[in-house]
N, CA and C atoms as a LAMMPS dump frame, in Angstrom:
ITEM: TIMESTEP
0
ITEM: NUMBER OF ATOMS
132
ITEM: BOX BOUNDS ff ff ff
-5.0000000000000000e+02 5.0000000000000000e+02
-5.0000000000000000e+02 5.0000000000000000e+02
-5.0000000000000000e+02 5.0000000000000000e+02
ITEM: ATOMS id mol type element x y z
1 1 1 N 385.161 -217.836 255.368
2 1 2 C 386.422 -217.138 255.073
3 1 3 C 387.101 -216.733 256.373
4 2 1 N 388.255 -216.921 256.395
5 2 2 C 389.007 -216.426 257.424
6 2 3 C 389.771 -214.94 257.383
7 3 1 N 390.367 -214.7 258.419
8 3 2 C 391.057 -213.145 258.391
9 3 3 C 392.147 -213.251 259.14
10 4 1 N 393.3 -213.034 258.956
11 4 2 C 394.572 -213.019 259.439
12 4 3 C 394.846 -211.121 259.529
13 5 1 N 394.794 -211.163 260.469
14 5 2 C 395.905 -209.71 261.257
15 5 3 C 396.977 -209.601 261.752
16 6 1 N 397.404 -208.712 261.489
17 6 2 C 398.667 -208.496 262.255
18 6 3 C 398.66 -206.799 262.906
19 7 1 N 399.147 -207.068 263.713
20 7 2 C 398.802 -205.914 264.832
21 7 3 C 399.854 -205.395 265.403
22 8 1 N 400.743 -204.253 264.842
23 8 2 C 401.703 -203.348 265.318
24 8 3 C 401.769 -203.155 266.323
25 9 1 N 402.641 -203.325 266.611
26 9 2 C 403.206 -203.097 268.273
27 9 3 C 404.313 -202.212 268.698
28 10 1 N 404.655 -201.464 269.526
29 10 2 C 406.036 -201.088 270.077
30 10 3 C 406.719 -202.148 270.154
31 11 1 N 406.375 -203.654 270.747
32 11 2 C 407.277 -204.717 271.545
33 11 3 C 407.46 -205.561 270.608
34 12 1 N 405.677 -205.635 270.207
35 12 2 C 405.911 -206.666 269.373
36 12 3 C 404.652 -207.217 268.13
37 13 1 N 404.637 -207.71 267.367
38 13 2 C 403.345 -207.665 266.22
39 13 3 C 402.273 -209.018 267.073
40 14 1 N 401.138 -208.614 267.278
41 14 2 C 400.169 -209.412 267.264
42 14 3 C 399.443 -210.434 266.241
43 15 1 N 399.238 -211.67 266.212
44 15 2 C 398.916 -212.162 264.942
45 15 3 C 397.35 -212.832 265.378
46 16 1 N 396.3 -212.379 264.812
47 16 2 C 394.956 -212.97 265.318
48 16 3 C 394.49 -213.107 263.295
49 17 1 N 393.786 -214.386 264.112
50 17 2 C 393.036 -215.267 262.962
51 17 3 C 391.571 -215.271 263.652
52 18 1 N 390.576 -214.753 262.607
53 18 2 C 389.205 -214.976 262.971
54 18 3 C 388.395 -215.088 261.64
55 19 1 N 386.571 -215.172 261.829
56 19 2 C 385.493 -215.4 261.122
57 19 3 C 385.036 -213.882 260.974
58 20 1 N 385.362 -213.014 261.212
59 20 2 C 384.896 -211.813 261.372
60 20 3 C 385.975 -210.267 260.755
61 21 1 N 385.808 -209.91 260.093
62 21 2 C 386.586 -208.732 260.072
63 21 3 C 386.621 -207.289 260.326
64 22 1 N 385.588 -207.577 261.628
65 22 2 C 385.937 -206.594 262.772
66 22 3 C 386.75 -206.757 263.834
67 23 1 N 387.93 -206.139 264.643
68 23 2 C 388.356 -206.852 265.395
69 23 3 C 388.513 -206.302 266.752
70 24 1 N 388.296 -207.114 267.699
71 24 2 C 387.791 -206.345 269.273
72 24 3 C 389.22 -206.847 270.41
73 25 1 N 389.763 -205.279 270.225
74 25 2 C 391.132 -205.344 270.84
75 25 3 C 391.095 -205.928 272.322
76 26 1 N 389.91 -205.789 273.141
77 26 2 C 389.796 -206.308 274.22
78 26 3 C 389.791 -207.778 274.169
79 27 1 N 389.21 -208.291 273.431
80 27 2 C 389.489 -209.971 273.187
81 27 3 C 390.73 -210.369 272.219
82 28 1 N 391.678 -209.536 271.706
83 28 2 C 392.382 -210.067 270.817
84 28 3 C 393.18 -211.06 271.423
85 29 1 N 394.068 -210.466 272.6
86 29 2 C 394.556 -211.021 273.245
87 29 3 C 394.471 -212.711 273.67
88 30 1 N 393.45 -212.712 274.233
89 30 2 C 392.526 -213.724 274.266
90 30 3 C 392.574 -214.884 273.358
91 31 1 N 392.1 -214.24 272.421
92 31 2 C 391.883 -215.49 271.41
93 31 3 C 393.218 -215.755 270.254
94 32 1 N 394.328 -215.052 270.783
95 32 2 C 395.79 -215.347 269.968
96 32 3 C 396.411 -217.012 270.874
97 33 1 N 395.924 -216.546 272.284
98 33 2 C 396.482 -217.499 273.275
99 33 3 C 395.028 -218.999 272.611
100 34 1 N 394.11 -218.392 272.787
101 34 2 C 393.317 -219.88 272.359
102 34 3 C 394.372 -220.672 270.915
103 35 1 N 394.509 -219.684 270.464
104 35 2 C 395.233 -219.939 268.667
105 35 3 C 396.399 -220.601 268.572
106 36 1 N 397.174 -220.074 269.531
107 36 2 C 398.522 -220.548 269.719
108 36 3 C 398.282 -222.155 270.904
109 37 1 N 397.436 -222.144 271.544
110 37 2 C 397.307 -223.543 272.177
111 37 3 C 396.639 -224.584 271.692
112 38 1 N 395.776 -224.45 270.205
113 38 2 C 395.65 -225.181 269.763
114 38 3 C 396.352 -225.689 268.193
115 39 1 N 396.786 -224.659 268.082
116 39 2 C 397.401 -224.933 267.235
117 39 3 C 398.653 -225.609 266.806
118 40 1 N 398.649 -226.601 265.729
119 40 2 C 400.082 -227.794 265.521
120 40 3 C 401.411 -227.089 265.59
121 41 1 N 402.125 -227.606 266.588
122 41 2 C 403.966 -226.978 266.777
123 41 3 C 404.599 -227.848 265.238
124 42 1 N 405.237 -226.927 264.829
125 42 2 C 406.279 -227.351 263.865
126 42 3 C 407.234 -227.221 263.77
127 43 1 N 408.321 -228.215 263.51
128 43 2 C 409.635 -227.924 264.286
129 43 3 C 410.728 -227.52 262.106
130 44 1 N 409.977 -227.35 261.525
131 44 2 C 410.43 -227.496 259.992
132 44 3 C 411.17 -226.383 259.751
């Protein structure tokens, strides 16, 4: 099962997808950029 977050921001909302639904703000960062570089661009 997966977990989609979204993460309030002053600037701006964070969106992290993981296996876990604990979530470790020190790596969020992190693994949004893994998410977003592998993930398919859609131009639709």
């Amino acid at each position: 099962m997966y977990y989609l977050y979204i993460i309030k921001s002053d600037v701006f909302d964070r969106i992290y997808i993981g296996t876990t639904a604990h979530i470790d703000t020190r790596v969020t960062q992190h693994k949004i950029k893994i998410f977003c570089n592998t993930a398919p661009s859609s131009n639709g």
